[in-house]
TISEPA-971905 format. One record per atom (N, C-alpha, C): residue number from 1; residue in three letters; atom name; x, y, z. Coordinates in steps of 0.2 Angstrom, whole numbers. Example, Ala and Ser with C-alpha at 12.3 -4.5 7.8 and 13.67 -1.06 7.14 Angstrom:
BEGIN
<resi: 1; resn: ALA; name: N; xx: 66; yy: -28; zz: 39>
<resi: 1; resn: ALA; name: CA; xx: 62; yy: -22; zz: 39>
<resi: 1; resn: ALA; name: C; xx: 66; yy: -16; zz: 39>
<resi: 2; resn: SER; name: N; xx: 64; yy: -11; zz: 35>
<resi: 2; resn: SER; name: CA; xx: 68; yy: -5; zz: 36>
<resi: 2; resn: SER; name: C; xx: 64; yy: 0; zz: 39>
//
This chain:
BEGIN
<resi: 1; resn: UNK; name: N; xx: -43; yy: 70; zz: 19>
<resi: 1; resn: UNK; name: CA; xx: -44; yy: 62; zz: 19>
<resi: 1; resn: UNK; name: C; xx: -38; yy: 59; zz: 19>
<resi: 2; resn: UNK; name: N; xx: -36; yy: 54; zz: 23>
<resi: 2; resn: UNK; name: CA; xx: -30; yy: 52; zz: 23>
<resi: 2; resn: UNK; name: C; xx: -30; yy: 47; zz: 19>
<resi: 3; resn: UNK; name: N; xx: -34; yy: 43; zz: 15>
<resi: 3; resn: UNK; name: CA; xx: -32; yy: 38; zz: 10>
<resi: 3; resn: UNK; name: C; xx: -38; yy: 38; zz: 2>
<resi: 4; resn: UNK; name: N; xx: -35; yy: 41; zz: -1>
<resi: 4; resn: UNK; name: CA; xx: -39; yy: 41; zz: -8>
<resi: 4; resn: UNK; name: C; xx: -38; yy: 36; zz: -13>
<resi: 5; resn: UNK; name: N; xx: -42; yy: 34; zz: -16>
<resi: 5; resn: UNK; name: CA; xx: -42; yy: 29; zz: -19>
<resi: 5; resn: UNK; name: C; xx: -46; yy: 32; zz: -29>
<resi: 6; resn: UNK; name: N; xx: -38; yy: 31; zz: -35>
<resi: 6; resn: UNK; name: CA; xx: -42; yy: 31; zz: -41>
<resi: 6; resn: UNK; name: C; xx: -39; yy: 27; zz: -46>
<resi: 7; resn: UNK; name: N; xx: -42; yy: 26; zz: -50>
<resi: 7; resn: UNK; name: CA; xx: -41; yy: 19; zz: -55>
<resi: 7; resn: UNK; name: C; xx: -40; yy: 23; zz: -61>
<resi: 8; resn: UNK; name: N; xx: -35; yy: 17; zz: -66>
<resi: 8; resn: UNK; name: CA; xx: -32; yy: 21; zz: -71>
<resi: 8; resn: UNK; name: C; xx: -38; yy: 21; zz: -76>
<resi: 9; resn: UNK; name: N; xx: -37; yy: 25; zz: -80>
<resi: 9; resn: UNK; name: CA; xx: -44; yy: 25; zz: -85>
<resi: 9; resn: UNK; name: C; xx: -44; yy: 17; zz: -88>
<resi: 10; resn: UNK; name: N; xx: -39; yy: 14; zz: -89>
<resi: 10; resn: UNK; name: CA; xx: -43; yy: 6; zz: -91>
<resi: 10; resn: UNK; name: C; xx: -44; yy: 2; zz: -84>
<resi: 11; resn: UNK; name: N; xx: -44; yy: 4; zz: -78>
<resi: 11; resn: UNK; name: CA; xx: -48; yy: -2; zz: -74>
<resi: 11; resn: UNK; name: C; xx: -44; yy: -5; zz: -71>
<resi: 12; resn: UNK; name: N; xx: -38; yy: -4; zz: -75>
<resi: 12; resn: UNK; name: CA; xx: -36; yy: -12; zz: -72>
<resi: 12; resn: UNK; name: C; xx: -28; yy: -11; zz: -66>
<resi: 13; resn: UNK; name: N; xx: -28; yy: -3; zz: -66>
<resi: 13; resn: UNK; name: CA; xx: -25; yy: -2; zz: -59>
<resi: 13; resn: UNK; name: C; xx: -29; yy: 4; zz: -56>
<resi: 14; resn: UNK; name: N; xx: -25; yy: 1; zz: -48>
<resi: 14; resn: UNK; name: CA; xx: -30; yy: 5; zz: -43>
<resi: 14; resn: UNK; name: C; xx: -24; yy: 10; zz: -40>
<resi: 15; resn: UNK; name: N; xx: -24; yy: 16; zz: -39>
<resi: 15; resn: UNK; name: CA; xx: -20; yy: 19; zz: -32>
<resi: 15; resn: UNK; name: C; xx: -22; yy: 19; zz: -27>
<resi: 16; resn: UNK; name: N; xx: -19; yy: 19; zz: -23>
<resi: 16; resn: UNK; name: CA; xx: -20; yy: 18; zz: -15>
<resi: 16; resn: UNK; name: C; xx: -15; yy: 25; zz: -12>
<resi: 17; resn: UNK; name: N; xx: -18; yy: 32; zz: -13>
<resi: 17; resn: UNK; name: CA; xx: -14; yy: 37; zz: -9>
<resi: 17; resn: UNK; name: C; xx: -14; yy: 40; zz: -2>
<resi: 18; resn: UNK; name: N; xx: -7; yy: 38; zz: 2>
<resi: 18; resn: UNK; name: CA; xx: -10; yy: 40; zz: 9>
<resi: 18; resn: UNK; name: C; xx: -6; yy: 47; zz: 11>
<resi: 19; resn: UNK; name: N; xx: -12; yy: 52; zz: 15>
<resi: 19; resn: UNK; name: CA; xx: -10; yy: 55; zz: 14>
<resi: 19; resn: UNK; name: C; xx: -7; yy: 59; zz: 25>
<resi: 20; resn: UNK; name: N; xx: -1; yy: 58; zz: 25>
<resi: 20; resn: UNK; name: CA; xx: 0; yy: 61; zz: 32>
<resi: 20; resn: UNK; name: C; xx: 3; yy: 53; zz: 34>
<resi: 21; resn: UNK; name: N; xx: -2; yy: 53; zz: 40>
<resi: 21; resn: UNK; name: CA; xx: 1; yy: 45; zz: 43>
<resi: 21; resn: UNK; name: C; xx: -2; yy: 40; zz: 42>
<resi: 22; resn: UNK; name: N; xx: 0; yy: 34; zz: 39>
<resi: 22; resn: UNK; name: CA; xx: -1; yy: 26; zz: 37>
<resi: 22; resn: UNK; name: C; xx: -1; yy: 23; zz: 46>
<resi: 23; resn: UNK; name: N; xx: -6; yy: 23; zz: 48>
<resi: 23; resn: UNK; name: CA; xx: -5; yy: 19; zz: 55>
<resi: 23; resn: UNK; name: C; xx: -13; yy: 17; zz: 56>
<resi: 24; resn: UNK; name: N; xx: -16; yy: 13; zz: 61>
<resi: 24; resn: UNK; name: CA; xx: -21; yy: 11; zz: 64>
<resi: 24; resn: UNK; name: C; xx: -27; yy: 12; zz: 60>
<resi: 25; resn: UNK; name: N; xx: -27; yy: 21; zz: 61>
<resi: 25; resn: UNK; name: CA; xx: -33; yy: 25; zz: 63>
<resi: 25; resn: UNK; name: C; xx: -35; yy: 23; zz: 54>
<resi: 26; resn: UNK; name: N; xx: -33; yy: 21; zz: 51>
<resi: 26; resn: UNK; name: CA; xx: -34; yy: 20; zz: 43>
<resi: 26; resn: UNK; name: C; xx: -37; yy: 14; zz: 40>
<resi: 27; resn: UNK; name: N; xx: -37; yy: 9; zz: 46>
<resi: 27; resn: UNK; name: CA; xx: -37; yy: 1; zz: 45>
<resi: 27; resn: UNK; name: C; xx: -41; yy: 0; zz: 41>
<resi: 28; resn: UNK; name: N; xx: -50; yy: 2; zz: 42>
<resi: 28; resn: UNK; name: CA; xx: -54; yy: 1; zz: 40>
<resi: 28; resn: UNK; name: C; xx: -55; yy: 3; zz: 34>
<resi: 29; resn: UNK; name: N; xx: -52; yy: 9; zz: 32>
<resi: 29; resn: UNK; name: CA; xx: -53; yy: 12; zz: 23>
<resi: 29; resn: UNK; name: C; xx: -51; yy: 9; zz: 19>
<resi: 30; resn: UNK; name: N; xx: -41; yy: 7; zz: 22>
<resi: 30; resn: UNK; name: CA; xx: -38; yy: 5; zz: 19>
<resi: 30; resn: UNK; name: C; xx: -40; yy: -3; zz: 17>
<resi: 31; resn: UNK; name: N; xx: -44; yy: -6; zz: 21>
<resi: 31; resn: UNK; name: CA; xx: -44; yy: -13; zz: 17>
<resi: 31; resn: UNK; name: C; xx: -51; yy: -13; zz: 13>
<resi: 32; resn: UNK; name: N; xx: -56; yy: -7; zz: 14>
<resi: 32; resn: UNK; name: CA; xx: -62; yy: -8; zz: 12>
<resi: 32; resn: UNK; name: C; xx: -60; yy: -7; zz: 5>
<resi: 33; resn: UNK; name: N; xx: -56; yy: -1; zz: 3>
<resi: 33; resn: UNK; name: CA; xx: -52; yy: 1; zz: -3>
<resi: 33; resn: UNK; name: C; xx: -50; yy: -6; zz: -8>
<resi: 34; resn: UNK; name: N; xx: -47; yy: -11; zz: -7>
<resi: 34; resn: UNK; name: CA; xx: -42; yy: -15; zz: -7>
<resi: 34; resn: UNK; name: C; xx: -49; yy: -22; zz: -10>
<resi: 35; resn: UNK; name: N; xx: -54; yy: -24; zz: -3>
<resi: 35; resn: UNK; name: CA; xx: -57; yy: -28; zz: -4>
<resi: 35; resn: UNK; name: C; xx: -62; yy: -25; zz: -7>
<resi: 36; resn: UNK; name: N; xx: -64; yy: -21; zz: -12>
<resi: 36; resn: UNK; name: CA; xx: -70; yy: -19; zz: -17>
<resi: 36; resn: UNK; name: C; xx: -66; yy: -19; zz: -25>
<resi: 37; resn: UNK; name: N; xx: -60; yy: -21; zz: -23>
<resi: 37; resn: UNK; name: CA; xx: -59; yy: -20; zz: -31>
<resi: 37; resn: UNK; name: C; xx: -56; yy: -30; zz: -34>
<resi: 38; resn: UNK; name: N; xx: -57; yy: -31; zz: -40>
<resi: 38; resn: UNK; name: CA; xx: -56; yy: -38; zz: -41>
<resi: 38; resn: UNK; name: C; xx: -49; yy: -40; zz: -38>
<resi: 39; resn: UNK; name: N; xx: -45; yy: -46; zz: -35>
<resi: 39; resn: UNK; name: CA; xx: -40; yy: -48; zz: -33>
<resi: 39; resn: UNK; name: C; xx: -34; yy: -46; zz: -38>
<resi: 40; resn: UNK; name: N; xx: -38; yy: -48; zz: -44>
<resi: 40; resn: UNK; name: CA; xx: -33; yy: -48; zz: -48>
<resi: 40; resn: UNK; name: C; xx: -30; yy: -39; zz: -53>
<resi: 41; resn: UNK; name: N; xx: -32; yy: -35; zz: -49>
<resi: 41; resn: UNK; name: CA; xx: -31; yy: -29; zz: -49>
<resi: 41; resn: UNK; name: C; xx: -24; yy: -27; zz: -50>
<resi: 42; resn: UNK; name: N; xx: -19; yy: -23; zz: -52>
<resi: 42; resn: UNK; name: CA; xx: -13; yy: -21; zz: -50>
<resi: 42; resn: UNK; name: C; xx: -14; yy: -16; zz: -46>
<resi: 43; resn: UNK; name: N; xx: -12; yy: -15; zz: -39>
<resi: 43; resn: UNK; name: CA; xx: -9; yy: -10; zz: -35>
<resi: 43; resn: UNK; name: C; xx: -4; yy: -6; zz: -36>
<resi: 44; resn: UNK; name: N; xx: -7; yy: 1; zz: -35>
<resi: 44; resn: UNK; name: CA; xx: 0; yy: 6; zz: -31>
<resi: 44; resn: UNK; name: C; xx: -2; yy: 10; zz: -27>
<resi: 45; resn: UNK; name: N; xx: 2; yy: 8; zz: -21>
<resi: 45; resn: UNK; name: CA; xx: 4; yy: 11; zz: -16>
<resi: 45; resn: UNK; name: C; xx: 6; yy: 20; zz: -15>
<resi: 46; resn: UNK; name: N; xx: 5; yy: 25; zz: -17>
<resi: 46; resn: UNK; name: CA; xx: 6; yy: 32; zz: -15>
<resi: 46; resn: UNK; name: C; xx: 8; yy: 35; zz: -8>
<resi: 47; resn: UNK; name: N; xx: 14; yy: 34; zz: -8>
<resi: 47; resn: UNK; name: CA; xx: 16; yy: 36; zz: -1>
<resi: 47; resn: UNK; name: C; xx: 20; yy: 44; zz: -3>
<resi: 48; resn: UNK; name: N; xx: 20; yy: 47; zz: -9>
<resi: 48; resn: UNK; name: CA; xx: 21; yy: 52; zz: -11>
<resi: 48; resn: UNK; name: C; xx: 21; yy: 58; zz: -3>
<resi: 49; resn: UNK; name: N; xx: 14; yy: 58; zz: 0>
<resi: 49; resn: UNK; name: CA; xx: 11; yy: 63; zz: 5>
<resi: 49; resn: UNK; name: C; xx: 10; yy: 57; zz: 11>
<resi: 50; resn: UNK; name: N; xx: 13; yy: 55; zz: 11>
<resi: 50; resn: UNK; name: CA; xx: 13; yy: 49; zz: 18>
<resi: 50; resn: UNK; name: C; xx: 20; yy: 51; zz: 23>
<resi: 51; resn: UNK; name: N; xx: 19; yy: 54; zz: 26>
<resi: 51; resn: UNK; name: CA; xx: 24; yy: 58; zz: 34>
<resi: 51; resn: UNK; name: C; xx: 25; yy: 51; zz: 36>
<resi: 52; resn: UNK; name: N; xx: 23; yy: 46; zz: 40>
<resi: 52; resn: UNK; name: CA; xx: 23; yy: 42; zz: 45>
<resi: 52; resn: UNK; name: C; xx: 20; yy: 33; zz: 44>
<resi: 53; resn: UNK; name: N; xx: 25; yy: 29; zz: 47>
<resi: 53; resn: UNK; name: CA; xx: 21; yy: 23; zz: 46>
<resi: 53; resn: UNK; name: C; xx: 22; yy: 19; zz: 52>
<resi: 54; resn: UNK; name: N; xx: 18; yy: 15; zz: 56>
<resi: 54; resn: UNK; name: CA; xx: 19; yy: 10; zz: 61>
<resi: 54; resn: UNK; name: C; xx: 20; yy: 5; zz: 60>
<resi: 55; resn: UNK; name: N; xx: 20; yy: 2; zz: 66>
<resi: 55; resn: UNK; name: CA; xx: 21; yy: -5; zz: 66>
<resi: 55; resn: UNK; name: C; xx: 13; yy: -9; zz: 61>
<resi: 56; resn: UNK; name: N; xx: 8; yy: -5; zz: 63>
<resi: 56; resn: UNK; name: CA; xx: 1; yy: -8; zz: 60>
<resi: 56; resn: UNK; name: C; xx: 2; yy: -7; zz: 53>
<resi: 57; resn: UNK; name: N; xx: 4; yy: -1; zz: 52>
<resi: 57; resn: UNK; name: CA; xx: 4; yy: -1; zz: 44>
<resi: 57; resn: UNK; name: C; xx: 8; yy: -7; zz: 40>
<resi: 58; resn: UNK; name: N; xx: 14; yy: -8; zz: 43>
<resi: 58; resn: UNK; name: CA; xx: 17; yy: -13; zz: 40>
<resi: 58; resn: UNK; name: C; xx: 14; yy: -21; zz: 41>
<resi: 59; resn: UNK; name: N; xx: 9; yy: -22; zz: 45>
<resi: 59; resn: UNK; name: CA; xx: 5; yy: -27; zz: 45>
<resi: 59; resn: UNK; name: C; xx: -2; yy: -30; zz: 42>
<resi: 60; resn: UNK; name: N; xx: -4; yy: -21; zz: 39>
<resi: 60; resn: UNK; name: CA; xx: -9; yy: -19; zz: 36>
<resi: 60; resn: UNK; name: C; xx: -5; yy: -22; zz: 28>
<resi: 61; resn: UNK; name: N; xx: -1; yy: -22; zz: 27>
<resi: 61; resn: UNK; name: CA; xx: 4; yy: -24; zz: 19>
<resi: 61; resn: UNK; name: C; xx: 1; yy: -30; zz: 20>
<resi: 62; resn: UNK; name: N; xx: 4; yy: -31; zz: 23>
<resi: 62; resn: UNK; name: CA; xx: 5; yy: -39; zz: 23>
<resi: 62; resn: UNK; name: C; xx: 1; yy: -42; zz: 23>
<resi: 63; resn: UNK; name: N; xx: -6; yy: -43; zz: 28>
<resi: 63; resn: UNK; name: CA; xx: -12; yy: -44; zz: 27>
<resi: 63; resn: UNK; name: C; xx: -16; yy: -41; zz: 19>
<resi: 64; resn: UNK; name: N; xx: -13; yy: -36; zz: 17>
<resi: 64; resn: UNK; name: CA; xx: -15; yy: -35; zz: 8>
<resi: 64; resn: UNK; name: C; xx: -11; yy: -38; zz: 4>
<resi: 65; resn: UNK; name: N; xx: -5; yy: -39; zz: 5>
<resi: 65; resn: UNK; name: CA; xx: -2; yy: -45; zz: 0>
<resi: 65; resn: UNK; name: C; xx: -5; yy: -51; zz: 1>
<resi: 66; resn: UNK; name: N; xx: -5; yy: -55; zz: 8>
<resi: 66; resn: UNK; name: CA; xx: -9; yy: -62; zz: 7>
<resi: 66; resn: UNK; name: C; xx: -17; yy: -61; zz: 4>
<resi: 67; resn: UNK; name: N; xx: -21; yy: -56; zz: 4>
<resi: 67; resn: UNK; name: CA; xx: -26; yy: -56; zz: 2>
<resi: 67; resn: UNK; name: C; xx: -26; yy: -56; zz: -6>
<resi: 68; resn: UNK; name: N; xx: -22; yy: -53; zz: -8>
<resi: 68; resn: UNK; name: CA; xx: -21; yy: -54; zz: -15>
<resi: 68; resn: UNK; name: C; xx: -14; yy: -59; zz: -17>
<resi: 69; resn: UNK; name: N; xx: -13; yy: -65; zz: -13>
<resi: 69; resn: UNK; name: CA; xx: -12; yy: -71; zz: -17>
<resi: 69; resn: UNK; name: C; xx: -4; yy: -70; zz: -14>
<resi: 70; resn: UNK; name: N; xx: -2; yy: -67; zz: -11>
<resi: 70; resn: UNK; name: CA; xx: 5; yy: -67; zz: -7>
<resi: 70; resn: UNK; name: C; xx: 9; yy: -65; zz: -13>
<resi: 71; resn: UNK; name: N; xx: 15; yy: -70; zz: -14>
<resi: 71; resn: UNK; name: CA; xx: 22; yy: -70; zz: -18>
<resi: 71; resn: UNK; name: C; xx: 16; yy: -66; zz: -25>
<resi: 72; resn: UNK; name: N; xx: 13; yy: -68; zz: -29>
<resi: 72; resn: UNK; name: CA; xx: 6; yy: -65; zz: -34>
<resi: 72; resn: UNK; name: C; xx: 3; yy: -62; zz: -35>
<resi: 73; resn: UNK; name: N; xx: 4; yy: -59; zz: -29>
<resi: 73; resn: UNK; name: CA; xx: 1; yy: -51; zz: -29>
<resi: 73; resn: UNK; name: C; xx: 5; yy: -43; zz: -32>
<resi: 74; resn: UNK; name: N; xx: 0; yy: -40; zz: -36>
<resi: 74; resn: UNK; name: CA; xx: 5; yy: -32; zz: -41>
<resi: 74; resn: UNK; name: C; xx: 3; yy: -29; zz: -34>
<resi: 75; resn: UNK; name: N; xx: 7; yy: -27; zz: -34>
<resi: 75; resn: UNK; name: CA; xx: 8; yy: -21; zz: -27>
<resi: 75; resn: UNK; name: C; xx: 15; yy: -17; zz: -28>
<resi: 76; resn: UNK; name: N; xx: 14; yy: -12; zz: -30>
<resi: 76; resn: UNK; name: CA; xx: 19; yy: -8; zz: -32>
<resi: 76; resn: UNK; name: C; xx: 20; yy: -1; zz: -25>
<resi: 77; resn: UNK; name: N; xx: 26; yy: 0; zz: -24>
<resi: 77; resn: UNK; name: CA; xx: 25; yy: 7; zz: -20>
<resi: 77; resn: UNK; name: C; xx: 31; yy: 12; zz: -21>
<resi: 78; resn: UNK; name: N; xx: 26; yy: 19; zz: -23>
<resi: 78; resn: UNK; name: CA; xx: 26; yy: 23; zz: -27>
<resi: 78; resn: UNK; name: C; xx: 29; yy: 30; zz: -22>
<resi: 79; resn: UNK; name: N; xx: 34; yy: 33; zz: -22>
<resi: 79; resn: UNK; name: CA; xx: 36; yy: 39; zz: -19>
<resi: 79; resn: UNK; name: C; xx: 35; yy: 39; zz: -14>
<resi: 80; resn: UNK; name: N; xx: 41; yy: 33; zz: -8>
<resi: 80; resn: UNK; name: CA; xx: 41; yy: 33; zz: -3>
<resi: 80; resn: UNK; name: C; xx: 46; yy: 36; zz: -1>
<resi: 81; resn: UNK; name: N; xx: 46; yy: 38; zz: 4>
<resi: 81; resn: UNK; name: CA; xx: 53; yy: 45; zz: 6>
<resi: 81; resn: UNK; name: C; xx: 58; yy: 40; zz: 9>
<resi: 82; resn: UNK; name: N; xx: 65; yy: 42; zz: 10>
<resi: 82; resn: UNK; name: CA; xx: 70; yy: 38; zz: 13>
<resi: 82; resn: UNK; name: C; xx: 69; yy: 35; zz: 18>
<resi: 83; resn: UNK; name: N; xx: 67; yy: 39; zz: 22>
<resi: 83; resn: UNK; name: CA; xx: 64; yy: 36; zz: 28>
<resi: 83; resn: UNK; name: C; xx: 63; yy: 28; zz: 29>
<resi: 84; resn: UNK; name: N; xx: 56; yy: 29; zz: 26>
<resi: 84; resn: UNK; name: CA; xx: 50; yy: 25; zz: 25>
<resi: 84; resn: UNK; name: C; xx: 52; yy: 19; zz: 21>
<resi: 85; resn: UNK; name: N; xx: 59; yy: 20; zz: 15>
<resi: 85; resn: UNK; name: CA; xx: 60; yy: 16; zz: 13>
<resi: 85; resn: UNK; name: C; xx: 68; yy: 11; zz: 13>
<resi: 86; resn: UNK; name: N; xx: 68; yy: 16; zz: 22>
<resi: 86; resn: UNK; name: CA; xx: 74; yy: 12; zz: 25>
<resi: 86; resn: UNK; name: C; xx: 72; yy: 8; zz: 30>
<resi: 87; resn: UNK; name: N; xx: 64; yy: 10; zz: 31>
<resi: 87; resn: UNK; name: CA; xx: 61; yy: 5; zz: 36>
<resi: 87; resn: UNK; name: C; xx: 59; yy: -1; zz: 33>
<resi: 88; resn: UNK; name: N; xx: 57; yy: -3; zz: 27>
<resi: 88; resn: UNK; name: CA; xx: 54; yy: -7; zz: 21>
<resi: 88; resn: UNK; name: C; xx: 62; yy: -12; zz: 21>
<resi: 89; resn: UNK; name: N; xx: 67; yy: -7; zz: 22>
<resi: 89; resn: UNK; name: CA; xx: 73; yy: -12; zz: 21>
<resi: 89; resn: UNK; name: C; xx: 75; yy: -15; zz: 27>
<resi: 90; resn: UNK; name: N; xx: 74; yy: -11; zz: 31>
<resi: 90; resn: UNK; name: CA; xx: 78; yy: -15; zz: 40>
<resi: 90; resn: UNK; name: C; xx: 71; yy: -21; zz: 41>
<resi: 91; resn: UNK; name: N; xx: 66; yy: -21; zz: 38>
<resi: 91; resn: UNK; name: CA; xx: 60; yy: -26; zz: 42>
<resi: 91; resn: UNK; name: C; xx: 61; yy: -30; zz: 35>
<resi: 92; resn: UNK; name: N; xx: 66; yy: -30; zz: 30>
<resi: 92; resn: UNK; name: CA; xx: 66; yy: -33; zz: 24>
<resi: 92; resn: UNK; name: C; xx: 59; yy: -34; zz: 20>
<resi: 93; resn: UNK; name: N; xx: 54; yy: -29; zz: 19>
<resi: 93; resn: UNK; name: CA; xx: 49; yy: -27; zz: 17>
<resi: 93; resn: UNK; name: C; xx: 51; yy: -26; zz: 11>
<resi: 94; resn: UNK; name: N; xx: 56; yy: -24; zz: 9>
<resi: 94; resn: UNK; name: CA; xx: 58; yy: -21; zz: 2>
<resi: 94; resn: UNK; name: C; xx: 61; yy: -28; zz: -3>
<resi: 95; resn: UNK; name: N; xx: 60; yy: -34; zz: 1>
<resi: 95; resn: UNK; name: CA; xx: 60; yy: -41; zz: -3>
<resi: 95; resn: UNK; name: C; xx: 52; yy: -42; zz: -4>
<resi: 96; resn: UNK; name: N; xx: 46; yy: -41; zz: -2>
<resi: 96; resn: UNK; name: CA; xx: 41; yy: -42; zz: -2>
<resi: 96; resn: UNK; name: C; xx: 37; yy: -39; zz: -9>
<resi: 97; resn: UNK; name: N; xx: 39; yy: -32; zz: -9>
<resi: 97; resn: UNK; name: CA; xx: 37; yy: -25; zz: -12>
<resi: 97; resn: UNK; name: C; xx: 40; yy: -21; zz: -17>
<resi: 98; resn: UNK; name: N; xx: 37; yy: -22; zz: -21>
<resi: 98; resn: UNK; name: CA; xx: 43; yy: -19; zz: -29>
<resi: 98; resn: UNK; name: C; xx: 43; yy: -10; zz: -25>
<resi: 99; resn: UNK; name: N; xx: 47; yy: -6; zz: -28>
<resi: 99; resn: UNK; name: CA; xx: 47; yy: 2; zz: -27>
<resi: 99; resn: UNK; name: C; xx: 47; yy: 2; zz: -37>
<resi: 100; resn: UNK; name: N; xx: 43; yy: 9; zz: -35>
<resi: 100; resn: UNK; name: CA; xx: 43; yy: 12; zz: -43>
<resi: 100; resn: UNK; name: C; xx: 43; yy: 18; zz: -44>
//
């Protein structure tokens, strides 16, 4: 399954783990995941086992940050590879998105 979804034993965070490639084919899990849990949830991001991201994927953020209140939104992301987190800095995504 490329995106699994578990909460911390108090509730009140969610992970979000993707696993291989963050791109299109995920669109629909990844926000169903996202829009079933309170707004005011903390997120983390698991890109731990995440190979690969698009241009969707990065769009797919974004649309999850405005959904949960933009600049307001806990969205944390968690065990991205160099790569992934040299793309996050060239498209200046890494101003948007805490890393932890």
């Amino acid at each position: 399954m490329p995106l699994t979804k578990t909460k911390s034993p108090d509730s009140k965070a969610v992970t979000l783990s993707i696993d291989g490639m963050f791109d299109l084919s995920i669109q629909q899990d990844f926000r169903k995941a996202y829009e079933s849990e309170e707004k005011t949830t903390h997120f983390i991001i698991d890109m731990g086992k995440t190979e690969y991201m698009d241009s969707a994927a990065f769009g797919m953020l974004l649309v999850f940050r405005d959904y949960l209140g933009g600049d307001k939104a806990s969205v944390v992301i968690r065990n991205a590879s160099a790569d992934i987190k040299n793309s996050f800095e060239i498209l200046q995504f890494d101003r948007m998105f805490n890393f932890g």
